[in-house]
C-alpha positions, 0 to 999 in steps of 0.5 A: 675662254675657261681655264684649262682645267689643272689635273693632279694625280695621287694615291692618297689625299690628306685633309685639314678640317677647318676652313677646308671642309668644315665652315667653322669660321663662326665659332673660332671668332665667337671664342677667339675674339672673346679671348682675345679681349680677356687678354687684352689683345686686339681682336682683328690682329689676333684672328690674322693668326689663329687659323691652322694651329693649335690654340696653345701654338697661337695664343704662344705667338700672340702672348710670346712671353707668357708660360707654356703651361698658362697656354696650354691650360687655357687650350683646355678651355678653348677645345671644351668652348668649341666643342659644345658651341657648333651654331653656324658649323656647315660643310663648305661649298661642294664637300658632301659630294668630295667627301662621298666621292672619296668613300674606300678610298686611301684618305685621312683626316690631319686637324689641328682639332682634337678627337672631340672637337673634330667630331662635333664638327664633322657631325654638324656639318653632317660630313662622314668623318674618316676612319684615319685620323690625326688629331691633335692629341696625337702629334707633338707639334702643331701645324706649321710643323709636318708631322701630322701629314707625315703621320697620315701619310705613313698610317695610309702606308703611302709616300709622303711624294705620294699624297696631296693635302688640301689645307686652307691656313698659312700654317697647314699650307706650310706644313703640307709643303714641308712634308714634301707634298703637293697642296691643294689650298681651299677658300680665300685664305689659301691664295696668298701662301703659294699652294700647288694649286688653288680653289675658292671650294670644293665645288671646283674639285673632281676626283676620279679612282682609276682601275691603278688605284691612282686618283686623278683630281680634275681642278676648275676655276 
């Protein structure tokens, strides 16, 4: 027999980008791994923590002794890197009709990117980008921390018990939960890190705007 379909209700929604509804999985290994060998690191063991932080937060956990300030000048590079290499950047499964589906109502974009990198991106996976956004230059703090959904959640004027995040990373799916929301996880690497609810993309996601201003989000398996 099919699941029983999981219903979730919110008034707003709070969306990381990558791995959530960019597939962006091609460049951040392109850049990644190729820092990594510069740096003399393993590149498979430095992709295991990559996902959801800011690249200055990374490259701290992979390089634990090395100044902050060699991080951050080296997160520079990386953002102007990623920002003009989009090649293999598409939607993932099922996000062009969320995104459409989501057109006026409360929601905001909470990325460990910032305002160029998430531009490139949403425009080559051809994605509408949402008028709020919290970006990476607009936080003191990366993922896992809480505040970029704190921040989303206060600029959309709702309470943090209020909003549903759909994260992918071990860090955006603890950040999300920090903040005292519910977390839908998307793709597989979301499973192992106990959000609310799990799907493999956003093809299993329904959203349906009642005439409250409730927004009822119908999950299959």
């Amino acid at each position: 027999m099919p699941a029983t379909p999981t219903t979730l209700n919110a008034r707003a929604l709070l969306l990381d980008m990558d791995g959530t509804i960019v597939n962006s999985d091609a460049v951040v290994e392109r850049c990644w791994r190729r820092w990594a060998v510069e740096h003399g690191l393993d590149p498979e063991e430095a992709l295991k923590v990559v996902h959801g932080r800011q690249g200055y937060a990374t490259m701290a956990v992979l390089l634990p002794d090395r100044p902050m300030e060699q991080n951050l000048a080296d997160n520079r590079v990386m953002l102007a890197e990623e920002t003009a290499d989009t090649d293999g950047v598409v939607p993932v499964p099922g996000a062009p009709a969320f995104m459409a589906s989501l057109a006026g109502l409360p929601h905001a974009l909470v990325t460990s990117a910032n305002e160029p990198l998430a531009q490139a991106r949403m425009g080559a996976a051809g994605l509408p980008i949402p008028t709020v956004r919290v970006t990476a230059e607009r936080v003191g703090a990366s993922k896992p921390d809480p505040e970029g959904f704190l921040k989303g959640a206060a600029e959309l004027g709702f309470a943090p018990a209020d909003c549903i995040v759909f994260e992918d990373s071990e860090a955006g799916i603890q950040a999300g939960l920090a903040a005292g929301m519910r977390v839908i996880g998307v793709g597989p690497r979301a499973a192992a890190h106990a959000p609310t609810a799990h799907v493999e993309d956003l093809t299993h996601v329904t959203l349906t705007a009642e005439q409250d201003g409730t927004l009822t989000l119908k999950i299959t398996q």
